[in-house]
Legacy VTK file of the C-alpha trace (Angstrom):
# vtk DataFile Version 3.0
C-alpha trace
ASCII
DATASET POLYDATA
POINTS 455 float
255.636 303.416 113.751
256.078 304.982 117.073
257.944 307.973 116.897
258.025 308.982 120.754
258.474 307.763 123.997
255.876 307.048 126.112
256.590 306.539 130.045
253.993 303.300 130.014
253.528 301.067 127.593
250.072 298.056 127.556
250.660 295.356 125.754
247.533 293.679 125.324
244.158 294.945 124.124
241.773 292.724 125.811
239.129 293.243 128.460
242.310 293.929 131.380
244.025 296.217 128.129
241.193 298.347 127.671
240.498 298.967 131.171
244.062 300.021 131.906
243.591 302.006 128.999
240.874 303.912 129.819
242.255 304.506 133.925
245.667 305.323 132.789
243.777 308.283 130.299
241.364 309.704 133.593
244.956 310.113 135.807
246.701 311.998 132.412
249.194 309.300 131.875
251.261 309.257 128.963
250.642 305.767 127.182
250.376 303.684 124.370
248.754 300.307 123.703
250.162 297.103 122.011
248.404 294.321 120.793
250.780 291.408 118.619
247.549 290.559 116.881
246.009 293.012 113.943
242.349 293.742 114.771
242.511 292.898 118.661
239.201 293.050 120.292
238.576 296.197 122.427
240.237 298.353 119.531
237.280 300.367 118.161
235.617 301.275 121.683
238.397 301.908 122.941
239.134 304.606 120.046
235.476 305.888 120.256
236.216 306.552 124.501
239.822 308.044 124.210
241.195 310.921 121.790
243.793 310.640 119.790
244.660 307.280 121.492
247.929 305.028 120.017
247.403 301.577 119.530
249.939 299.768 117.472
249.427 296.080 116.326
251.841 293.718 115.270
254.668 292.394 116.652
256.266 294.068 119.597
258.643 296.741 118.899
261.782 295.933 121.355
263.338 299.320 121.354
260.594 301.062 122.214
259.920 298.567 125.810
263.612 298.955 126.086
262.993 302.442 126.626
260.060 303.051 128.621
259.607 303.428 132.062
256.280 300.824 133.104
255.165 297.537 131.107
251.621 297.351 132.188
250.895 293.336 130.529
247.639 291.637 130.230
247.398 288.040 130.861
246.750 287.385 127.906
250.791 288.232 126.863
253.248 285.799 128.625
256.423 288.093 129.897
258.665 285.501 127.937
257.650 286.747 125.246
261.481 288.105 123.845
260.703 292.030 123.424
259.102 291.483 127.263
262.371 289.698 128.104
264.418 292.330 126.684
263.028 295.282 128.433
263.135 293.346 131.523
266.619 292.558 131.352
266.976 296.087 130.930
265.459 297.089 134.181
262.113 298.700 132.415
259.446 298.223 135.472
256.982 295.137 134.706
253.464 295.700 135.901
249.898 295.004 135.904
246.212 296.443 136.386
246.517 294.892 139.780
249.044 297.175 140.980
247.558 300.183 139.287
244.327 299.291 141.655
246.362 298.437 144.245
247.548 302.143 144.364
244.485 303.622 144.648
242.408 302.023 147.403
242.390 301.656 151.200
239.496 299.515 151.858
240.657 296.047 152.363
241.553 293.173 149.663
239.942 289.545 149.721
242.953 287.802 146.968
241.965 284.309 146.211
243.491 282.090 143.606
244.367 278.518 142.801
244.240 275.864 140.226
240.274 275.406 140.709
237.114 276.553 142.365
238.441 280.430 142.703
235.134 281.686 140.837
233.083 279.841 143.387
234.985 280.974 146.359
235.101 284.441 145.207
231.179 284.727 144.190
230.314 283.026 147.677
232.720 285.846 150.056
230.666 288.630 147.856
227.805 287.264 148.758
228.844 286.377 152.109
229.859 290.286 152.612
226.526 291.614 150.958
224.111 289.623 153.339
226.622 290.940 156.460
225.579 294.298 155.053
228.476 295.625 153.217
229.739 297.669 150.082
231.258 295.137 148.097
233.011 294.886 144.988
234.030 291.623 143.170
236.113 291.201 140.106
239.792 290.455 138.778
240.044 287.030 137.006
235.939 287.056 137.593
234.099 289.057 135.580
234.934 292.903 135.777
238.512 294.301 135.949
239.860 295.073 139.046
240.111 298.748 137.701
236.551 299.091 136.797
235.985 298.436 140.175
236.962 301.947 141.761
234.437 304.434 142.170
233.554 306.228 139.606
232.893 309.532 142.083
234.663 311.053 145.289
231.648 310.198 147.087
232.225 308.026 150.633
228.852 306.519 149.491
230.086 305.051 145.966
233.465 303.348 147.517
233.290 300.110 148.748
234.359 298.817 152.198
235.762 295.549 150.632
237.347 293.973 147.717
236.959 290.606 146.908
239.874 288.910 143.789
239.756 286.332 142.152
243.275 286.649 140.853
245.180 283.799 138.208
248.769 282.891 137.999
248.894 285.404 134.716
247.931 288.429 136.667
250.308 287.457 139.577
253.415 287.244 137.929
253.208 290.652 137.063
251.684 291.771 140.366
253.687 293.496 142.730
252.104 295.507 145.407
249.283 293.432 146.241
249.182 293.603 150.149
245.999 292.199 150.527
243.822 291.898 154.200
244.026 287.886 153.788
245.651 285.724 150.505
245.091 282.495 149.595
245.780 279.802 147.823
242.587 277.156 147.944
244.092 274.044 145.583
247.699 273.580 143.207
247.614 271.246 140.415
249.483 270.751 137.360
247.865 273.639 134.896
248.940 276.309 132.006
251.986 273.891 130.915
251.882 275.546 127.935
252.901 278.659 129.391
254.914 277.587 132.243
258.926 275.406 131.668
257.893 273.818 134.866
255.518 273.282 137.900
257.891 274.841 139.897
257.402 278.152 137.335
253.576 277.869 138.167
253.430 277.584 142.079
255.899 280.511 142.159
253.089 282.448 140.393
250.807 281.558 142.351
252.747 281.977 145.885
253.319 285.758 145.179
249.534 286.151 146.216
251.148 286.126 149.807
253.144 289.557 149.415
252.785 292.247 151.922
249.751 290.308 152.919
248.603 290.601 156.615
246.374 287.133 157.083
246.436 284.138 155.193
243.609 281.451 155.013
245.423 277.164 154.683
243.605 274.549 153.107
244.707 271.990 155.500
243.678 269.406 153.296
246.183 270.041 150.285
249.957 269.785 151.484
251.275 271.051 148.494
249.460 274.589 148.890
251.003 274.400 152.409
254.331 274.604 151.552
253.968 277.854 149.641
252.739 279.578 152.979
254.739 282.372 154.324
256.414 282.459 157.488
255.076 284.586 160.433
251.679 285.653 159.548
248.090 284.628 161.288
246.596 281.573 159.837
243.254 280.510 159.772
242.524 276.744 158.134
239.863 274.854 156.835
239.365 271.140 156.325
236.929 268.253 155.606
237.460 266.584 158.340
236.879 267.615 162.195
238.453 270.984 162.699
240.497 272.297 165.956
240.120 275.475 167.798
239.865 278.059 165.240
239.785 276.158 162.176
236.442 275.711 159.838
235.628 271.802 158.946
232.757 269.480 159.381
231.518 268.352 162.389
228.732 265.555 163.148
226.379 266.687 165.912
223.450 264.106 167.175
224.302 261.683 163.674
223.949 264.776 161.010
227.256 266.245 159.475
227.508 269.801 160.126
229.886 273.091 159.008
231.596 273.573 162.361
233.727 276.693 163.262
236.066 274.158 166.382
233.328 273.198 168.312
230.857 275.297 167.007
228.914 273.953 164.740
227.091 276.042 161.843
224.661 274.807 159.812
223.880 271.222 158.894
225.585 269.731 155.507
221.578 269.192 154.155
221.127 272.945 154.173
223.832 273.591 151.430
222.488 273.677 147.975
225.703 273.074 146.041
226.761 269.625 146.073
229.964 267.432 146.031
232.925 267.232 148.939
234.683 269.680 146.632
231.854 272.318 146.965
232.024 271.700 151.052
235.332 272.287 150.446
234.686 275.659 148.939
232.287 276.890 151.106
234.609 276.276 154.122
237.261 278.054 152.471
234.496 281.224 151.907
233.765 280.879 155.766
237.428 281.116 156.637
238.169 284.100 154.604
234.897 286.403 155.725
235.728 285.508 159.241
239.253 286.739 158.791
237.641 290.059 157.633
235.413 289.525 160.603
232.504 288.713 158.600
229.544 287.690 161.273
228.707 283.874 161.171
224.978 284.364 160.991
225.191 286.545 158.054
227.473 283.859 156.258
225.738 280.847 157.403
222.739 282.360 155.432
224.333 283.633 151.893
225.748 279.129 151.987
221.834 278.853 152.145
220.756 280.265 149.351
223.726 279.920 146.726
222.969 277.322 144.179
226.192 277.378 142.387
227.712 279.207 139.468
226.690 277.847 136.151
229.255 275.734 134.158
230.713 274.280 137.761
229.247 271.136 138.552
225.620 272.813 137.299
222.913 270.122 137.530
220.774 270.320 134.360
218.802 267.792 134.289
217.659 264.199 134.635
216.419 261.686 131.730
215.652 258.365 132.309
217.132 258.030 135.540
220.279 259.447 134.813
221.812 262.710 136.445
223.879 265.028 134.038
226.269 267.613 135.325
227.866 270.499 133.280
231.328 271.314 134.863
232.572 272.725 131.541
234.935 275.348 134.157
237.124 271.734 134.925
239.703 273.014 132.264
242.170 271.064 134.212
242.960 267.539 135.275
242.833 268.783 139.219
239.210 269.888 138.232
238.396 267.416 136.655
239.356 264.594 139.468
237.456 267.185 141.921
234.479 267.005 139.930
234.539 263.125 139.892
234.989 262.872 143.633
232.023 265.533 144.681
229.945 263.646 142.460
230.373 260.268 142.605
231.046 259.711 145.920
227.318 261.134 146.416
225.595 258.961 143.739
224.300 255.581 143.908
225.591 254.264 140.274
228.950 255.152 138.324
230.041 258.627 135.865
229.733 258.414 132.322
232.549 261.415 132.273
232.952 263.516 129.041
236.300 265.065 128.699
239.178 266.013 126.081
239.577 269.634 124.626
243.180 271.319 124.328
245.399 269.677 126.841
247.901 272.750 127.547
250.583 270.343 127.506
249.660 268.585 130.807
249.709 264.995 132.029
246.537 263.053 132.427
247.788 260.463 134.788
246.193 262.085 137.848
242.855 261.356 136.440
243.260 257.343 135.988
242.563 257.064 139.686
239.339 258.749 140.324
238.514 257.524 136.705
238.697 254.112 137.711
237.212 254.290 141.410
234.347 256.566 140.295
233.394 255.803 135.882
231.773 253.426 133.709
232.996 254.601 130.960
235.144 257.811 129.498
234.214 260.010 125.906
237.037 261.690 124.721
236.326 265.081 122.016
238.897 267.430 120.795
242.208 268.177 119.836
244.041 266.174 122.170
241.667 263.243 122.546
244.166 260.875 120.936
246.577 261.999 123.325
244.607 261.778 126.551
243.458 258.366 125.428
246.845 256.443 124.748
247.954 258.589 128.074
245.228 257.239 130.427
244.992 253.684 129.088
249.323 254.013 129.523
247.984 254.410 133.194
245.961 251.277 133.869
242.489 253.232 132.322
239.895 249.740 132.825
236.944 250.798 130.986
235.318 251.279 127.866
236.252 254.817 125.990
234.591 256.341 123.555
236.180 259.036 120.645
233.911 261.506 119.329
233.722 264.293 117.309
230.999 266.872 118.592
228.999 267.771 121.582
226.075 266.494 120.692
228.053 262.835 119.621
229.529 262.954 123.287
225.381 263.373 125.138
223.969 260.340 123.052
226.783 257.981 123.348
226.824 258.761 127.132
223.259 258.353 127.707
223.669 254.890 125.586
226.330 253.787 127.991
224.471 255.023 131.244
222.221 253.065 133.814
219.459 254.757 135.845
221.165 256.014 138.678
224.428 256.894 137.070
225.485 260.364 136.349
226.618 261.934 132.647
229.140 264.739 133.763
231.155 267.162 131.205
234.265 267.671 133.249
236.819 268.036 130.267
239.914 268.785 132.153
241.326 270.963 129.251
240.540 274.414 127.542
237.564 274.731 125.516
239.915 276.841 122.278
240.033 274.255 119.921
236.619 273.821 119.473
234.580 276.456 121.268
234.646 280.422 122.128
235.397 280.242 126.101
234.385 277.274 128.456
230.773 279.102 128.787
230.178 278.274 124.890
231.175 274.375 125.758
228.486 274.417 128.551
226.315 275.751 127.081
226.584 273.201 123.558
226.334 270.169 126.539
223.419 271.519 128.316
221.556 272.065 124.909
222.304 268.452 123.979
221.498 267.120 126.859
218.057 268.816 126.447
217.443 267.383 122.910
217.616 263.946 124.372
213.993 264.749 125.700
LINES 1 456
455 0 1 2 3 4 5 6 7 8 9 10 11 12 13 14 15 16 17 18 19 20 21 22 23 24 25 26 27 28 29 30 31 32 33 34 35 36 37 38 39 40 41 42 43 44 45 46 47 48 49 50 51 52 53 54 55 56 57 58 59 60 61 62 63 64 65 66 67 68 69 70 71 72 73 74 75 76 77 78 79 80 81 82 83 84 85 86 87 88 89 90 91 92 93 94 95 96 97 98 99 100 101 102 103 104 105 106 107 108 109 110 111 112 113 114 115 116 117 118 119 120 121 122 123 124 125 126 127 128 129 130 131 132 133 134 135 136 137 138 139 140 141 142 143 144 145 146 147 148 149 150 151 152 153 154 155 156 157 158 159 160 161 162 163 164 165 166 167 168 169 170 171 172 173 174 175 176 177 178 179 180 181 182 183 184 185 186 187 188 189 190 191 192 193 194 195 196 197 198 199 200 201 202 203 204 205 206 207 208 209 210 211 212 213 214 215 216 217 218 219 220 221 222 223 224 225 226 227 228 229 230 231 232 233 234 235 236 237 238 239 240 241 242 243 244 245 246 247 248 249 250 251 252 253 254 255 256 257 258 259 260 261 262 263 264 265 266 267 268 269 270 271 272 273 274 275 276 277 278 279 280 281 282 283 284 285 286 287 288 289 290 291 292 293 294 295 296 297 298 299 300 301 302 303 304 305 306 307 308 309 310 311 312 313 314 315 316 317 318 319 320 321 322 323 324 325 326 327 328 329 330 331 332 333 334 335 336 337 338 339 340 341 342 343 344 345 346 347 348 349 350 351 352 353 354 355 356 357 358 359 360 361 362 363 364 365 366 367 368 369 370 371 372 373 374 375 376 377 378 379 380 381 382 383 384 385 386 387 388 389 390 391 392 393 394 395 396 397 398 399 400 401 402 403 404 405 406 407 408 409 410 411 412 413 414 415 416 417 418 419 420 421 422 423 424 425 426 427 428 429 430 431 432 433 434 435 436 437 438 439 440 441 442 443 444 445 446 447 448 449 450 451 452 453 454
């Protein structure tokens, strides 16, 4: 029982809660913490850091967000949640770790988001900004909390002179003073139904990464990201095909395809070590957002050199018996999952053996029937909603064998009974990894260990 009022309430004791925890206790803030579950994780360090901290579990107490001032909510907590609702019809402020971090820094923000390939782009600008010499700091959605980002001294040598975010449709609906140097949104696809009544709800998440922001960066090669673009501010766009005057793309010079800045080209398409048109994709969009930060192009030309991908994305683990097998366990979506398909097997000789099914989210699979049907031999279906996607895709006009299975380690040996040498085996579940695993990482990791008992 809470028996005062505190100006800022967290809801939320995760990884974000606990780090808003511990920032709002350095600046003397008044707060407590929330958490609708009763042993949320984060609890016990965070009572061993801060004395004499509140944290209340259990469901939300209404009154008490009716009457504070700030609603700082993870995002984890969906703001329809009713006791949300009800302080927000009552004018209580709504907020989030990104504006708290937004308040204190001046070096410049990198904000990326979209349905798919945001680690990837955000790891590659990091790197991009390291190898042109600077302080860098990279977090948000990825890895470490935008607030454990700051400096931890007053020293000019500890601060960084850029931030690169990878930000999600959670955090920005809560987000209001982002301002970043350049925004943008790389891909939209039909994701987090189970959060969102509509699409519509979802891209307007999304489009508020373009507040206050001074550049933004276009994929010119989705029109439906190009219709959340704000009026009035410098553009800079990327594209797989041949790019105009200031644009990144791909460029053939003397027969070999090449990254191309207009007529500039870059660096030849051989050189990159990540594969798939979806990956090209991605490091374009890195390009366009270090140059708007006026990243040099030497500097970026050689961090696309020597990245070799983030593991779980289209990870190449291994070959047996002539057959390729990717783990993309990070395609938690349909739009992943079709981008996975196309990288790959556009590039390969024979057909995908493609592994997918998990917890749905509520979305439609009939976006993945066509690149199912131009690029697989054959589909394996685990999970919770493997009945569903099933009936869904063969609804579609689905013309090939699929398989339903019950494990991991079911889903490797069917596939490499179904596969030919040449073909590739690639986990690219479009869904979330809940029903059966920890976090996506965990469902990687159980394919790349299967794949490596077939040997």
């Amino acid at each position: 029982m809470i028996t005062r009022r505190p100006s800022v309430v967290v809801i939320g004791l995760g990884k974000t809660g606990f780090s808003c925890a511990r920032y709002l206790a350095s600046t003397g803030t008044d707060f407590v913490v929330l958490d609708t579950r009763q042993h949320p994780p984060y609890e016990a360090e965070l009572r061993s850091q801060i004395a004499d901290v509140e944290v209340h579990t259990g469901p939300l107490d209404e009154q008490l967000l009716c009457k504070a001032e700030t609603l700082i909510v993870s995002p984890g907590m969906a703001v329809s949640n009713p006791a949300i609702a009800a302080a927000i019809r009552a004018g209580v402020e709504v907020s989030s770790d990104i504006d708290l971090f937004c308040g204190a820094v001046e070096a410049p923000v990198i904000a990326i988001t979209g349905s798919n390939a945001k680690s990837t782009v955000t790891t590659l600008v990091g790197l991009m900004a390291e190898q042109a010499g600077k302080k860098v700091a990279v977090g948000g959605n990825l890895g470490t909390p935008v607030l454990d980002l700051l400096p931890q001294t007053s020293g000019e040598d500890d601060s960084p002179e850029l931030y690169v975010l990878e930000l999600s449709s959670f955090q920005l609906e809560v987000t209001h003073k982002l301002q970043a140097e350049v925004a943008t949104i790389l891909n939209i696809s039909a994701d987090h139904m189970d959060r969102y009544e509509s699409d519509a709800d979802y891209r307007q998440a999304k489009q508020r990464i373009f507040r206050g922001c001074r550049k933004v960066v276009v994929n010119l090669d989705e029109p439906d990201t190009q219709s959340l673009l704000p009026s009035n501010k410098p553009t800079i766009g990327f594209t797989l095909q041949q790019p105009e005057a200031g644009q990144f793309g791909v460029r053939i010079q003397s027969d070999t395809e090449c990254l191309a800045l207009g007529e500039k080209t870059l660096m030849p398409l051989i050189d990159l070590k990540i594969r798939g048109r979806h990956n090209l994709s991605n490091a374009l969009a890195a390009m366009a957002l270090g140059h708007s930060v006026g990243l040099p192009l030497s500097a970026m030309v050689t961090a696309l050199q020597e990245f070799s991908g983030l593991p779980h994305r289209c990870q190449w683990v291994g070959c047996h018996h002539g057959v390729d097998y990717y783990n993309d366990s990070k395609a938690t979506n349909v739009g992943a999952a079709v981008a996975a398909l196309q990288g790959v097997g556009t590039a390969i000789s024979g057909r995908v053996i493609l592994i997918a099914g998990g917890d749905a989210k509520g979305a439609s699979f009939d976006g993945l029937v066509p690149a199912a049907n131009l690029h697989c031999r054959a589909l394996i279906l685990m999970g919770k909603d493997a009945e569903q996607i099933r009936s869904s895709v063969i609804d579609c006009g689905l013309a090939m064998p699929i398989e339903m299975v019950e494990t991991m380690n079911q889903a490797v040996f069917e596939a490499s009974n179904l596969a030919r040498e040449g073909d590739v085996v690639m986990l690219a579940p479009a869904c979330a990894s809940f029903d059966m695993f920890e976090n996506f990482e965990a469902r990687g990791d159980a394919f790349v260990t299967a794949v490596r008992a077939l040997k």
